[in-house]
Z-matrix of the N, CA and C atoms (Angstrom, degrees):
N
C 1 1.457
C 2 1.543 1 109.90
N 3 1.488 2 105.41 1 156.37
C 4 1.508 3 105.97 2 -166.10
C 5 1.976 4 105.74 3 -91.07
N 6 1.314 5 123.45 4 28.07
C 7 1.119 6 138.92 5 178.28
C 8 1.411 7 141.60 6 -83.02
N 9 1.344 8 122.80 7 -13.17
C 10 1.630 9 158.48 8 174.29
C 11 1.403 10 85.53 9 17.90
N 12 1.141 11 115.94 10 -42.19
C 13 1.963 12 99.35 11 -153.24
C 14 1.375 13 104.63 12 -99.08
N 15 1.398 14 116.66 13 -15.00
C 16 1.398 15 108.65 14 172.08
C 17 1.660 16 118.31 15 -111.80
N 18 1.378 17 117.25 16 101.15
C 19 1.323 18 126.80 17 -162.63
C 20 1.546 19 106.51 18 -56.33
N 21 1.639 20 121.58 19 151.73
C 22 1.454 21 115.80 20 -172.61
C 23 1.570 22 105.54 21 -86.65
N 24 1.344 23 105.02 22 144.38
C 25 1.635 24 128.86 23 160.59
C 26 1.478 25 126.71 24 174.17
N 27 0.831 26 146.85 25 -138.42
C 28 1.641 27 150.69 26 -146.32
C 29 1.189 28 117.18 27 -88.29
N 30 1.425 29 132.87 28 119.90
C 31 1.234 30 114.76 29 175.18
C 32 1.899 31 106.04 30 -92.53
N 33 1.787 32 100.51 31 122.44
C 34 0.947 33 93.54 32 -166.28
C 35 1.665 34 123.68 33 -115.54
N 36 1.279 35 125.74 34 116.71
C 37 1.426 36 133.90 35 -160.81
C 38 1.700 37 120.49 36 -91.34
N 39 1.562 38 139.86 37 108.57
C 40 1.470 39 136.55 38 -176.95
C 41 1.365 40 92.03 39 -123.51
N 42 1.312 41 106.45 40 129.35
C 43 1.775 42 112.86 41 150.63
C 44 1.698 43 107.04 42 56.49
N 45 1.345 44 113.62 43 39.99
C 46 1.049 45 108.00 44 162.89
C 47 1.821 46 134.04 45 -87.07
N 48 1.107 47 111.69 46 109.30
C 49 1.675 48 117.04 47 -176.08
C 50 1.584 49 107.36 48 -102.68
N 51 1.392 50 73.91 49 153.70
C 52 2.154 51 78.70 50 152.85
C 53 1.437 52 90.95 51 -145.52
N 54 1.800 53 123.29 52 -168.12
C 55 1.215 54 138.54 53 173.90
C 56 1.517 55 112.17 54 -32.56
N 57 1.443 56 113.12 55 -44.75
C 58 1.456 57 100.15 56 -142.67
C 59 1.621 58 99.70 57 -122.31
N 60 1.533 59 130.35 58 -19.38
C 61 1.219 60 152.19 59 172.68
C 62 1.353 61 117.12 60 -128.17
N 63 1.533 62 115.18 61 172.25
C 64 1.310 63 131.85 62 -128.70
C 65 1.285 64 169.13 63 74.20
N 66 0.981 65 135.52 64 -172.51
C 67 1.274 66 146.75 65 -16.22
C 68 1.727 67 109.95 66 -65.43
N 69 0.868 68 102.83 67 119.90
C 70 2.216 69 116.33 68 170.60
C 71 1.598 70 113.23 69 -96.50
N 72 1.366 71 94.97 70 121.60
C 73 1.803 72 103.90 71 151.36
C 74 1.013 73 101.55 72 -123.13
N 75 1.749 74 104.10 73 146.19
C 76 1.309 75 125.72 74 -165.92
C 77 1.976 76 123.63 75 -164.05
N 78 1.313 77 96.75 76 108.59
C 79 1.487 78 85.36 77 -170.11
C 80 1.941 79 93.94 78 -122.17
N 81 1.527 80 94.81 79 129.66
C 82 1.589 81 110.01 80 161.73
C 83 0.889 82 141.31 81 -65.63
N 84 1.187 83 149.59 82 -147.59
C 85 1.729 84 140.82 83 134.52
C 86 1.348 85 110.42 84 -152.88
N 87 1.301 86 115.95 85 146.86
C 88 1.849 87 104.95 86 -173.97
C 89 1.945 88 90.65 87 -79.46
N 90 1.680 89 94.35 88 152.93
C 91 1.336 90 109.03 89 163.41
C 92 1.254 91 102.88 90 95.09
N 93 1.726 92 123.32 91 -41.85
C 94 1.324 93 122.49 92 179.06
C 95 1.552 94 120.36 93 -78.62
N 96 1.747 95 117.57 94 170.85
C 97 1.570 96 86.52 95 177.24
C 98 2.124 97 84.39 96 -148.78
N 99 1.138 98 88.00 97 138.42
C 100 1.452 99 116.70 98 -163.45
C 101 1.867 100 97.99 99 -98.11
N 102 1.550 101 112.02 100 136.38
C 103 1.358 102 115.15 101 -160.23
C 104 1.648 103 91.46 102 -124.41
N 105 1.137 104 119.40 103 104.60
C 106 1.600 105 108.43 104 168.82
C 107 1.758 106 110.66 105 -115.25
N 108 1.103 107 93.38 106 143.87
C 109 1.852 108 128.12 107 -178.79
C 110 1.227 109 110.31 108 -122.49
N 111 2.289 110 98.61 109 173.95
C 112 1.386 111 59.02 110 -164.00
C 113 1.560 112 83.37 111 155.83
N 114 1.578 113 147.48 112 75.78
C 115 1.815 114 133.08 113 -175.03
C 116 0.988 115 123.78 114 13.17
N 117 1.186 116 128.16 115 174.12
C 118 1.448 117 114.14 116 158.19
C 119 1.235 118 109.22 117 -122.24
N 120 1.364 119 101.97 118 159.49
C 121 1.737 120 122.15 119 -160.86
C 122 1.696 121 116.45 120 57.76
N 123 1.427 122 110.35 121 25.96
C 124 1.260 123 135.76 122 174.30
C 125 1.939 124 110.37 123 -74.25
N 126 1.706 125 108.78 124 -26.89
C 127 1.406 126 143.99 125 177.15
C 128 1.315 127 114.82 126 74.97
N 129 1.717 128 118.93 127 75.11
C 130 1.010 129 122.60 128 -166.14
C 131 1.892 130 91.63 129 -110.94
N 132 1.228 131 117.19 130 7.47
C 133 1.686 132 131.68 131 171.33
C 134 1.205 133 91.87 132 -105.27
N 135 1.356 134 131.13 133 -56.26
C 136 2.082 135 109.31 134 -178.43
C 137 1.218 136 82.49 135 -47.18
N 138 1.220 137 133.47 136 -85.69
C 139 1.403 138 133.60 137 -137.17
C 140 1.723 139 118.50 138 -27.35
N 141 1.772 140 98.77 139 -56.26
C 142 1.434 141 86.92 140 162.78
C 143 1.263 142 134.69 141 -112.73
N 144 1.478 143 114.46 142 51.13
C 145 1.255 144 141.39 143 156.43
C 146 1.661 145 110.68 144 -82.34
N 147 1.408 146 120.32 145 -39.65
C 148 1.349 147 129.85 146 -176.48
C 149 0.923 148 101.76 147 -89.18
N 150 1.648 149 130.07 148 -35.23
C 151 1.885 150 103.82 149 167.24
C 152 1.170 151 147.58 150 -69.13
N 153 1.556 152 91.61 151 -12.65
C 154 1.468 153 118.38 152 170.32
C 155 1.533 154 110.83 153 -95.98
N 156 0.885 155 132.01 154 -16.29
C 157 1.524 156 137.91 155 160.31
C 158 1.350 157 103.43 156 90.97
N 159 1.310 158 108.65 157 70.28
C 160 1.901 159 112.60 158 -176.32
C 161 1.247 160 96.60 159 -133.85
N 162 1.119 161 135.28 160 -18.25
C 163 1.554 162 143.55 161 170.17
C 164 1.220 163 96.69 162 -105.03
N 165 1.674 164 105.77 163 142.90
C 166 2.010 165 114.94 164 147.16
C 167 1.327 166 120.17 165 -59.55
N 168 1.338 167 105.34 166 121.83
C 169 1.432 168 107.16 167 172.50
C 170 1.396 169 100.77 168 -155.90
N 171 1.421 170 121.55 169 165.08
C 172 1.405 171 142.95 170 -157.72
C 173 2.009 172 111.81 171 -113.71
N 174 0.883 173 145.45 172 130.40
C 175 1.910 174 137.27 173 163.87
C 176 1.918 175 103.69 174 150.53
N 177 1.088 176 92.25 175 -164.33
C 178 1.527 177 100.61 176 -179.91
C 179 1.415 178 97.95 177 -110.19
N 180 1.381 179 120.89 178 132.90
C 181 1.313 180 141.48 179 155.86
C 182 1.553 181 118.40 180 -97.57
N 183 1.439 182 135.20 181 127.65
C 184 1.156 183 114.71 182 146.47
C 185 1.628 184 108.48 183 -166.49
N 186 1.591 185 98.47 184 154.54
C 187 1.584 186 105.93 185 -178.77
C 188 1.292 187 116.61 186 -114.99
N 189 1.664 188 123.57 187 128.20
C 190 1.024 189 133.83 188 -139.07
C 191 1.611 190 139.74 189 36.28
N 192 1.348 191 118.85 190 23.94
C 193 1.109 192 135.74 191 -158.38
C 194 1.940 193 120.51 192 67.97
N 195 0.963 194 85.95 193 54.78
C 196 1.988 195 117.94 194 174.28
C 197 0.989 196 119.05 195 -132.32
N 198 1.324 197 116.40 196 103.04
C 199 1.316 198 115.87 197 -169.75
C 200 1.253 199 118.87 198 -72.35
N 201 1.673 200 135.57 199 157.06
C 202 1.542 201 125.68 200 -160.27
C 203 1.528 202 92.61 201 -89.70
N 204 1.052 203 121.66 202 -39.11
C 205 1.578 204 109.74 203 169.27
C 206 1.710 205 136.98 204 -67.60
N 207 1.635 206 107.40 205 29.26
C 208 1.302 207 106.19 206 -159.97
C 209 2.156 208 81.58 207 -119.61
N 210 1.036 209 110.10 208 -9.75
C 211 1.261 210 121.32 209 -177.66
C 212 1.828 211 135.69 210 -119.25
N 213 0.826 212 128.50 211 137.29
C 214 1.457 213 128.85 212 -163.06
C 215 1.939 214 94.08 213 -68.51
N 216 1.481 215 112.46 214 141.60
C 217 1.276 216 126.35 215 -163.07
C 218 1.558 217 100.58 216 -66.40
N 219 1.146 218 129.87 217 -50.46
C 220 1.576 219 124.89 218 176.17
C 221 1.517 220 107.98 219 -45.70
N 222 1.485 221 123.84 220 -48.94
C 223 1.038 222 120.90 221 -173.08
C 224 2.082 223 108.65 222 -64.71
N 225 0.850 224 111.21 223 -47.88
C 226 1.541 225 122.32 224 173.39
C 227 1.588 226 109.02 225 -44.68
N 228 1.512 227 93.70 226 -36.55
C 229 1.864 228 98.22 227 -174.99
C 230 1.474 229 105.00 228 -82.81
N 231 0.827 230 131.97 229 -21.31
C 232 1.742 231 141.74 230 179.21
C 233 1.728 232 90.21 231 -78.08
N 234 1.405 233 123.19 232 -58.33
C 235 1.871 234 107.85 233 179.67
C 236 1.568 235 97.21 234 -59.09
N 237 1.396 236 132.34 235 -61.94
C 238 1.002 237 117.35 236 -134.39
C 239 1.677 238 99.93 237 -132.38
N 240 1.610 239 119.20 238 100.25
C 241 1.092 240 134.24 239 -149.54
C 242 1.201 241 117.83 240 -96.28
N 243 1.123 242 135.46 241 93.20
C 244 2.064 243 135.87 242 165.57
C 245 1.616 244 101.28 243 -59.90
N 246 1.416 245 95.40 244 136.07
C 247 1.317 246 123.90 245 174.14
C 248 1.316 247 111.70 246 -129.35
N 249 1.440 248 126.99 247 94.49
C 250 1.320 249 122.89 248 -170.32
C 251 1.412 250 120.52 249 -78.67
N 252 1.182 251 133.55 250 170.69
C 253 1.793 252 121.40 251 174.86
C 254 1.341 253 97.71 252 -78.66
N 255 1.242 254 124.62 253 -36.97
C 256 1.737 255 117.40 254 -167.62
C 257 2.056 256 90.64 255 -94.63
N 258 0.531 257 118.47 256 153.35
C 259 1.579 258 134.88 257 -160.29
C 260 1.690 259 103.05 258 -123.18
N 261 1.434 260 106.42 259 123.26
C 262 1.679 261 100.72 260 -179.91
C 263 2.171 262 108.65 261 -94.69
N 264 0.957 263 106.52 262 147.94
C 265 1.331 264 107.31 263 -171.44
C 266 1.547 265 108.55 264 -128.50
N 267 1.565 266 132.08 265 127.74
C 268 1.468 267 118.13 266 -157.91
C 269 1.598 268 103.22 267 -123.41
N 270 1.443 269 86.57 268 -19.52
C 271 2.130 270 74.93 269 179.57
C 272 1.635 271 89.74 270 -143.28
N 273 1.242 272 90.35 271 178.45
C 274 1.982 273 104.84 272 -157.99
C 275 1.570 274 112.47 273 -78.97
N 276 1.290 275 109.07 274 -13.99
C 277 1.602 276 103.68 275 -169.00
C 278 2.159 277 90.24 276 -114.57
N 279 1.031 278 84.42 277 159.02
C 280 1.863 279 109.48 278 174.91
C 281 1.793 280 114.95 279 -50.00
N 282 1.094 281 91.56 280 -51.93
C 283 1.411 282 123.06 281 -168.36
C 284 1.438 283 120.47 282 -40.93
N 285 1.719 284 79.31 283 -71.69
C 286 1.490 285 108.86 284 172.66
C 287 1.458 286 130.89 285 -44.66
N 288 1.070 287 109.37 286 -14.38
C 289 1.865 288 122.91 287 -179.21
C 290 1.561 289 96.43 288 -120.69
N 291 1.742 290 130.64 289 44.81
C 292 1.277 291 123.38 290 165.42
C 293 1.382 292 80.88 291 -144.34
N 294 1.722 293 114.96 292 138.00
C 295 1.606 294 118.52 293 -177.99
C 296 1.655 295 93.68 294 -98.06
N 297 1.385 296 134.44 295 -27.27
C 298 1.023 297 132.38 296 173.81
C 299 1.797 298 108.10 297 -116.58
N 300 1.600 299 115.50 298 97.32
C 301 1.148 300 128.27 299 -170.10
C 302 1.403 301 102.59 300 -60.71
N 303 1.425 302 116.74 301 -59.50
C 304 2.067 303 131.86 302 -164.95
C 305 1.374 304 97.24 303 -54.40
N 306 1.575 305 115.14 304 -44.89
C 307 1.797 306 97.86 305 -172.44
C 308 1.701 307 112.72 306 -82.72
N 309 1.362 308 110.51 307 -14.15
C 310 1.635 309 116.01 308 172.49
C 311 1.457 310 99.87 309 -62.46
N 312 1.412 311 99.71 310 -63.90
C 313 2.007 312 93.19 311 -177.03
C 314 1.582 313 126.95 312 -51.30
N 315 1.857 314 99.54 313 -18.79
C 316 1.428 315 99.64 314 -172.53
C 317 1.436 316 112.69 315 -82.36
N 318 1.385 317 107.56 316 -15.92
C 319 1.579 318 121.58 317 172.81
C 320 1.265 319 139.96 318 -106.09
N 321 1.451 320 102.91 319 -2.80
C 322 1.140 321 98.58 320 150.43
C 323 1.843 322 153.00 321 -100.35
N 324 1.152 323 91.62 322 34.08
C 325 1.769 324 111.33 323 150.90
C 326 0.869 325 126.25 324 -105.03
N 327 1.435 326 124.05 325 11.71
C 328 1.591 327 143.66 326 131.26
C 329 1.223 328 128.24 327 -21.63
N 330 1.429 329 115.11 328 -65.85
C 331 1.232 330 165.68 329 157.85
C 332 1.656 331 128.75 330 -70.69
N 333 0.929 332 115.25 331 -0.54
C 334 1.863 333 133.10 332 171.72
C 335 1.353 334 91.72 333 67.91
N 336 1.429 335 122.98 334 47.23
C 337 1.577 336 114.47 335 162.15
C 338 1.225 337 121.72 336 -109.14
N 339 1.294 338 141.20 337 123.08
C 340 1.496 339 131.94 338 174.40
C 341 1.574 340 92.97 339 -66.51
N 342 1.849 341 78.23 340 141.65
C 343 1.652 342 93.91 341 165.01
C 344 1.782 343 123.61 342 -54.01
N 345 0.992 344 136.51 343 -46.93
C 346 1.028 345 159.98 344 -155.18
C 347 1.751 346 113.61 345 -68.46
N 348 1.547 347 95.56 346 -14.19
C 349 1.247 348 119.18 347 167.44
C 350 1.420 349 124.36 348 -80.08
N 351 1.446 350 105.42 349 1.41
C 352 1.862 351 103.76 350 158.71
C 353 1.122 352 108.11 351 -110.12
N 354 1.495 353 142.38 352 37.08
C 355 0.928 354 127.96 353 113.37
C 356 1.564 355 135.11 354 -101.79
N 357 1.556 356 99.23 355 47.50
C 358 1.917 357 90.79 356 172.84
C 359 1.183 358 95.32 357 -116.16
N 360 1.886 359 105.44 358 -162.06
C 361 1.489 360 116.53 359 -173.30
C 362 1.346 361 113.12 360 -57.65
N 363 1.240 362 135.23 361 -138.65
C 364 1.088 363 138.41 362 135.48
C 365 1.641 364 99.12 363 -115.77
N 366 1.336 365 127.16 364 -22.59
C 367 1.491 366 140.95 365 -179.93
C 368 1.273 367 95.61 366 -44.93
N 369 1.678 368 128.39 367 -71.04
C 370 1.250 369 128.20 368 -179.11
C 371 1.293 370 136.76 369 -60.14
N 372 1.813 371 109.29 370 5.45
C 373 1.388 372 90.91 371 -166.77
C 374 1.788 373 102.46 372 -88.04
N 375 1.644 374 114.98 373 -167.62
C 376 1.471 375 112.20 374 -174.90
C 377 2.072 376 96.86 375 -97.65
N 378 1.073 377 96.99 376 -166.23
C 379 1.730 378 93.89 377 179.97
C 380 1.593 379 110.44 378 -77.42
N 381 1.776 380 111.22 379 -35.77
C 382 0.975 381 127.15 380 -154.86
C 383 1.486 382 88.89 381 -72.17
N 384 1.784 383 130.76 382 -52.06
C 385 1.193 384 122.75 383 -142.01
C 386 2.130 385 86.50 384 -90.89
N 387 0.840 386 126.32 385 -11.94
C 388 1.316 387 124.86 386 173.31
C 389 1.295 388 98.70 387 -66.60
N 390 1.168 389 109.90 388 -63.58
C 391 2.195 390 110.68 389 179.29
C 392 1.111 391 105.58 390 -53.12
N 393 1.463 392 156.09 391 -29.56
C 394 1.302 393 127.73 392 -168.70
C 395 1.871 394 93.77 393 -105.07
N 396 1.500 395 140.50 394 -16.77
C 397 0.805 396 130.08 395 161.25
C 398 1.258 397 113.27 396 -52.76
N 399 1.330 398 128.55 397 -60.89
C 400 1.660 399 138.07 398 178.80
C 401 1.689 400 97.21 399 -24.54
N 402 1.308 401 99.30 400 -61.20
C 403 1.677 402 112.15 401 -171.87
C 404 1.318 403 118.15 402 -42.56
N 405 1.379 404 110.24 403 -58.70
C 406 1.371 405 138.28 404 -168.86
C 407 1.602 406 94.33 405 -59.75
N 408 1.333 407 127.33 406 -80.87
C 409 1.474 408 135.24 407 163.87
C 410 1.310 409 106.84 408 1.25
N 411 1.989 410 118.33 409 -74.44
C 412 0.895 411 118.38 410 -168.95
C 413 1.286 412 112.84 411 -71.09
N 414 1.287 413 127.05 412 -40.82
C 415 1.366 414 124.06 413 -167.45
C 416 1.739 415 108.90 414 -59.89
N 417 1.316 416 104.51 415 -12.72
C 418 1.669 417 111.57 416 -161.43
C 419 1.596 418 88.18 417 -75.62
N 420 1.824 419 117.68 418 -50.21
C 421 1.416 420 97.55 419 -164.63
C 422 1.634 421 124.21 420 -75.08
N 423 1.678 422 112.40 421 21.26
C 424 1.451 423 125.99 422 -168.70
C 425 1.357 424 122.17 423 34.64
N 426 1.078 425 117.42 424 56.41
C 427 1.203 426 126.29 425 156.04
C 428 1.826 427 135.62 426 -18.37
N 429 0.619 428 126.76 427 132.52
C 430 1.947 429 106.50 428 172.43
C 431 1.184 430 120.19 429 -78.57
N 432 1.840 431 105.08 430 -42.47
C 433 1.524 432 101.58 431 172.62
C 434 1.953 433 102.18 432 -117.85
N 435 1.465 434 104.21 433 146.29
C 436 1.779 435 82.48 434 -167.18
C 437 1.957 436 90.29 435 -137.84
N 438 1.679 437 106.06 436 96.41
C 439 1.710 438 122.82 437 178.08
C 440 1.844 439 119.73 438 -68.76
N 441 1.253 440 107.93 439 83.92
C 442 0.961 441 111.66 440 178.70
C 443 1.761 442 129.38 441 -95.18
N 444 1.292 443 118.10 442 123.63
C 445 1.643 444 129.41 443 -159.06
C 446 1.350 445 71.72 444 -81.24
N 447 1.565 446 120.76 445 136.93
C 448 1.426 447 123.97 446 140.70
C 449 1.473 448 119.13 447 45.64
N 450 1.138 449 97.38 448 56.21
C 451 2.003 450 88.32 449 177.73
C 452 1.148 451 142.10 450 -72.22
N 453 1.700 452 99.75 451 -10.23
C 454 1.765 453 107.14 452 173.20
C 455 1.711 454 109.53 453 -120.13
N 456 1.285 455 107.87 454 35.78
C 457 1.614 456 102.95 455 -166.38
C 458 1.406 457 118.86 456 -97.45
N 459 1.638 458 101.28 457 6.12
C 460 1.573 459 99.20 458 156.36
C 461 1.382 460 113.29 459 -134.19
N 462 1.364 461 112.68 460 44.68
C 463 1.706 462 119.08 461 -166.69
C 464 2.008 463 84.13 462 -117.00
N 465 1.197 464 93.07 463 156.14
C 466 1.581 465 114.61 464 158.25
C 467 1.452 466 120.64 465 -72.03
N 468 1.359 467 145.93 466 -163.80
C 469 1.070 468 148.76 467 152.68
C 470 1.366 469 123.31 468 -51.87
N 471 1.313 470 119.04 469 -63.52
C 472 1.435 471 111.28 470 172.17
C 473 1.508 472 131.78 471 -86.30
N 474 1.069 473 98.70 472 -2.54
C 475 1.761 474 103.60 473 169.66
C 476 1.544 475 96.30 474 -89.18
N 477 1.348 476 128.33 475 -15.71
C 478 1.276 477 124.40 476 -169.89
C 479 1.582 478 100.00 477 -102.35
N 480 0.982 479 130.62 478 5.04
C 481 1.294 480 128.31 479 -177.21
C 482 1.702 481 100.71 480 -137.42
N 483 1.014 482 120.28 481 -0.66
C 484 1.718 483 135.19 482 164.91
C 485 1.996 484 98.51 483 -81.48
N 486 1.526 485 114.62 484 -35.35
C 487 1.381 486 114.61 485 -170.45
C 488 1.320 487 105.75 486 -100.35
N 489 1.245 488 128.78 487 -9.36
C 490 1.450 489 118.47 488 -177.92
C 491 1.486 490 94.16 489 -96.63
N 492 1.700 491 131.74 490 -34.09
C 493 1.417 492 109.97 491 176.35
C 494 1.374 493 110.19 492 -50.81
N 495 1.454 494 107.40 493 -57.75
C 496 1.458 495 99.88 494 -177.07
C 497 1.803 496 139.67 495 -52.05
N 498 1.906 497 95.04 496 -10.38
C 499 1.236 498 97.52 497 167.66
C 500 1.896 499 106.87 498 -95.90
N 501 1.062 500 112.67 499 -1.27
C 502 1.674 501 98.55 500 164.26
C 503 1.145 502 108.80 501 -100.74
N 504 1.354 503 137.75 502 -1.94
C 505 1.050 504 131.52 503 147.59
C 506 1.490 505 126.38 504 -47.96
N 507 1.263 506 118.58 505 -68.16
C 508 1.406 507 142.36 506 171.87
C 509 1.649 508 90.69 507 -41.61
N 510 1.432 509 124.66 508 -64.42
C 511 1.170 510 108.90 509 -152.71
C 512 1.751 511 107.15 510 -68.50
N 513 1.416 512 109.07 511 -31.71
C 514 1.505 513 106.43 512 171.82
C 515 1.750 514 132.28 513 -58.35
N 516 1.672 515 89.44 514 -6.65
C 517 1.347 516 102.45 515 -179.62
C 518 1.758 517 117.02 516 -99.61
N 519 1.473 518 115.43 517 2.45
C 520 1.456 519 152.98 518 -167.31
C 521 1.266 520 121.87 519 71.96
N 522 1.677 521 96.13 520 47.85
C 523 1.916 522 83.15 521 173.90
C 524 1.209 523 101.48 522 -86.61
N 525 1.423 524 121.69 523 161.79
C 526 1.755 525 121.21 524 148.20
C 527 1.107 526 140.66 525 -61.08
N 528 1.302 527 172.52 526 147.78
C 529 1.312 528 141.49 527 162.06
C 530 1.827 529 107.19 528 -128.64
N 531 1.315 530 118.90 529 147.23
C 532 0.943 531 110.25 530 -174.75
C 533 1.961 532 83.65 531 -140.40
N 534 1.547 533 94.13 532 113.02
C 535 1.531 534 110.34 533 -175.10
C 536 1.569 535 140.01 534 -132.45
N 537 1.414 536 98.32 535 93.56
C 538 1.852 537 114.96 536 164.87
C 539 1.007 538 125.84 537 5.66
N 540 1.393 539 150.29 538 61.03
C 541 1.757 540 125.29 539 -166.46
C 542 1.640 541 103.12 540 -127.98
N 543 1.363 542 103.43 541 -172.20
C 544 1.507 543 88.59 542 -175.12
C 545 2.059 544 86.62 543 -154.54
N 546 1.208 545 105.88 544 -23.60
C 547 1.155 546 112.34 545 150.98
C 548 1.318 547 147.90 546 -89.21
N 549 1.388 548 92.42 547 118.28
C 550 1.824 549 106.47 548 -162.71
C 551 1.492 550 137.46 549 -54.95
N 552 1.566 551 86.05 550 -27.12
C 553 1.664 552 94.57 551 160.42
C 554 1.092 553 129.66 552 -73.69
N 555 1.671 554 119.91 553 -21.00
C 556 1.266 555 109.35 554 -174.87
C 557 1.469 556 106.17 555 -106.38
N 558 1.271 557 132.14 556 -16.32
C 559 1.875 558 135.51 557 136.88
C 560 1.648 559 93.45 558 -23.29
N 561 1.629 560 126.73 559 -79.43
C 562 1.826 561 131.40 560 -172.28
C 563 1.727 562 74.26 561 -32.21
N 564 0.956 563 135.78 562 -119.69
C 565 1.621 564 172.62 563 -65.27
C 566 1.279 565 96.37 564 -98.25
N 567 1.195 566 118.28 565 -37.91
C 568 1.298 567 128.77 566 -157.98
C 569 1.945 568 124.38 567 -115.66
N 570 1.467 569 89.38 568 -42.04
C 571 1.669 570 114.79 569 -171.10
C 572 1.681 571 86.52 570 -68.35
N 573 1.524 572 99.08 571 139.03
C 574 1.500 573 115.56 572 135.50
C 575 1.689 574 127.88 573 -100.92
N 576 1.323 575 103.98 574 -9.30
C 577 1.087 576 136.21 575 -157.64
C 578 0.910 577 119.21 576 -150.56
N 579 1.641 578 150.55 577 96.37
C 580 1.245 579 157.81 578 161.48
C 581 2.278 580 127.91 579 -81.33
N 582 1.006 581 110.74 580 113.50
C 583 1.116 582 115.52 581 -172.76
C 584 1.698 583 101.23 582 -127.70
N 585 1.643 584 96.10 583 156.65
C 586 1.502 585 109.85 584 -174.94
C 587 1.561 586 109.72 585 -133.75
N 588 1.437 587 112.56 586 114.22
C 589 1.523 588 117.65 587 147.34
C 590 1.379 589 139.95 588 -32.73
N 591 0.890 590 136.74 589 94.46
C 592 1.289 591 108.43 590 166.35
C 593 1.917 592 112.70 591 -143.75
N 594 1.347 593 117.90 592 -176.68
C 595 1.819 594 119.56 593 167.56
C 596 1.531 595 104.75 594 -13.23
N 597 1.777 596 105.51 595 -58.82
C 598 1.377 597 105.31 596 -146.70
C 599 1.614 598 118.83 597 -94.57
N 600 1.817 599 107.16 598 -3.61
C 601 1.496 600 121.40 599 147.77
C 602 1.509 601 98.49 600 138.41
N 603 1.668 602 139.18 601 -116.46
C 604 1.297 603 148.84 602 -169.09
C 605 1.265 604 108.90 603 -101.81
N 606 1.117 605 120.45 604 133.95
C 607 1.725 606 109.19 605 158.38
C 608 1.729 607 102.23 606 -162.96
N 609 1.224 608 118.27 607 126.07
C 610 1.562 609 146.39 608 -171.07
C 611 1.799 610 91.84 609 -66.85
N 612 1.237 611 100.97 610 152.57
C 613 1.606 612 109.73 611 -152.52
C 614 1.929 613 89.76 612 -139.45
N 615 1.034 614 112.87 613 160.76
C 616 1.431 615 115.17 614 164.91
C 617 1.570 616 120.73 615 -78.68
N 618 1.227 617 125.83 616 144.14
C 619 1.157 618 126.18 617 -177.93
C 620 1.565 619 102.84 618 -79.02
């Protein structure tokens, strides 16, 4: 990981609130990848909106024993990465939202993307190829822990199973993952760790 100064281990969560949910404890592990479910609009997207610090919220955050308040918030978002299902897009061409273009193109046939696809609009792309770009983006700035809402929920079968290798990949390489699903097979496939949302807050589920 591209991180030198912040040594790898746990991303670790106490008493975390915001307005409308909480209180959360929550501890990660690098390498492993944690599958949470869960209703919907139950706020299992606040959830990792506040770990990434994009929502107000209140508790102790910290990764590897670093506290999230000892560091400027961009920098925190580079360790610890939100990946939303809806994908934000800021300028018109592909390109332009990859700081390293050559390794985007080199990775994306990873992902069932032709290279050739950073140079179009972003207007033209489909939902699906916007979601695994989002991914790709993030995965580029290597994150330690990398929170992704729903990452295959507008992919087909094999683009959706083209992105989950690549997330056991990542995780074999020690990323964390802390991941959105709502489908149970791919929690089996994927989860090392299964947890459940609900009214009454967290609770770890059997695999």
């Amino acid at each position: 990981m591209n991180h030198p100064d912040i040594p790898v281990g746990p991303l670790r969560v106490r008493q975390l609130r915001g307005a409308l949910s909480g209180p959360f404890d929550l501890d990660l592990q690098p390498a492993r990848c944690t599958v949470l479910s869960g209703p919907s609009g139950i706020g299992k997207s606040l959830l990792l909106r506040m770990l990434a610090d994009l929502d107000p919220n209140q508790g102790e955050v910290s990764l590897a024993g670093v506290s999230r308040e000892s560091m400027p918030a961009s920098a925190w978002r580079r360790l610890v990465t939100y990946v939303a299902a809806e994908s934000g897009w800021w300028a018109d061409g592909v390109a332009e939202h990859f700081a390293d273009v050559e390794a985007a193109r080199a990775l994306l046939p990873a992902v069932s993307l032709a290279p050739a696809l950073l140079d179009a609009p972003v207007a033209r792309l489909s939902s699906g190829e916007r979601q695994r770009l989002a991914l790709l983006r993030a995965v580029l700035q290597r994150p330690r822990f990398l929170l992704l809402d729903e990452p295959t929920a507008a992919l087909d079968p094999h683009s959706r199973d083209q992105v989950e290798a690549l997330l056991q990949r990542l995780k074999g390489e020690g990323m964390g993952l802390l991941l959105v699903s709502h489908d149970p097979a791919q929690a089996a496939r994927l989860g090392d760790c299964q947890l459940r949302m609900s009214a009454d807050g967290l609770r770890e589920v059997s695999a």
